[in-house]
N, C-alpha and C positions, 0 to 999 in steps of 0.2 A: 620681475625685479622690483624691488622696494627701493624708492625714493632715498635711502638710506643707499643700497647700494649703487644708485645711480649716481646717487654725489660723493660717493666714495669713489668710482670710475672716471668720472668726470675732473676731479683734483689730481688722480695716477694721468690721466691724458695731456691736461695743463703742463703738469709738470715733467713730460717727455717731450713736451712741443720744446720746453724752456732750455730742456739737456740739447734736444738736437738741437735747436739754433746756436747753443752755444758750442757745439760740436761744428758745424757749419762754420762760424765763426773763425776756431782754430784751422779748421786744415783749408778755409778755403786761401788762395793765393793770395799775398799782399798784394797791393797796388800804389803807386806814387801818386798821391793824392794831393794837389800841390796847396798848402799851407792861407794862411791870411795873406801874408805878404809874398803871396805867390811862388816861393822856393818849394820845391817837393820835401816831401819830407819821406825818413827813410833811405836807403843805400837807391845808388843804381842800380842794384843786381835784385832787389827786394823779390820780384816776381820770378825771378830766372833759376834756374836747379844751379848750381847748388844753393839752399839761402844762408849758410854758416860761413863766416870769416875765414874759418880755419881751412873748409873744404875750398871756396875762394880760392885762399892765397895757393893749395896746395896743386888745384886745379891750372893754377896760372905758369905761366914758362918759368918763372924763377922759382916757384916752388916744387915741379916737377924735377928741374935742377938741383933744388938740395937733396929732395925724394931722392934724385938717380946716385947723389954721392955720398948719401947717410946706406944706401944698397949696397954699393962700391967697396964703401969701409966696411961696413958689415962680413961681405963675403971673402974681403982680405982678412980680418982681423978672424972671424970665427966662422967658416965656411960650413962647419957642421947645422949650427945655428940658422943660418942664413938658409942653407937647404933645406930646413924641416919647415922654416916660416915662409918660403915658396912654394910647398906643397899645399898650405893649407891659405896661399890667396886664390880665387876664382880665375884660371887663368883666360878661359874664353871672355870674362864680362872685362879683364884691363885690356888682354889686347882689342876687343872690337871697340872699347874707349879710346885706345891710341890710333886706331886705323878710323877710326870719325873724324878725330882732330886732327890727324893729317889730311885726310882728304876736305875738308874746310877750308885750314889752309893754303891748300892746294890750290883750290877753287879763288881763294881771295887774295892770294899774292896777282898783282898786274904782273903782265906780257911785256 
């Protein structure tokens, strides 16, 4: 190899160290890292799946709530409809999601 292509290798290497770190960066987990004045900063859920607001709220009991009556209406108001977009959600990965969250709570309501 010629000195030319060596620092031509050398600049593609730098500049892949720079993409992955900054790939690293993205996907690795936020953290609550608590501020100057010692408040964290970021959500409470920052590290925790879901990280989006929407999936949050949607995850939470009163959004599963609306979930179960925007279904409800659906399957009254246009049943055909509603049939064909039940076929095409995953039904093993919602219900072993509903049978986790039950047995959680299960677990954490006291006796």
């Amino acid at each position: 190899m010629t000195d030319r292509d060596e620092a031509a290798r050398a600049e593609i290497l730098a500049r892949l160290a720079v993409s992955r770190e900054e790939w690293w960066r993205v996907l690795a987990p936020r953290r609550n890292e608590p501020n100057a004045d010692g408040s964290s900063s970021g959500d409470a859920h920052s590290g925790e799946f879901p990280r989006s607001r929407t999936m949050q709220m949607l995850m939470s009991g009163r959004g599963l709530g609306t979930l179960g009556a925007v279904a409800a209406g659906l399957l009254i108001a246009r049943p055909a409809l509603a049939l064909r977009l039940l076929r095409m959600l995953p039904a093993g990965a919602v219900a072993r999601m509903f049978l986790m969250r039950a047995i959680t709570r299960l677990r954490a309501r006291p006796e």
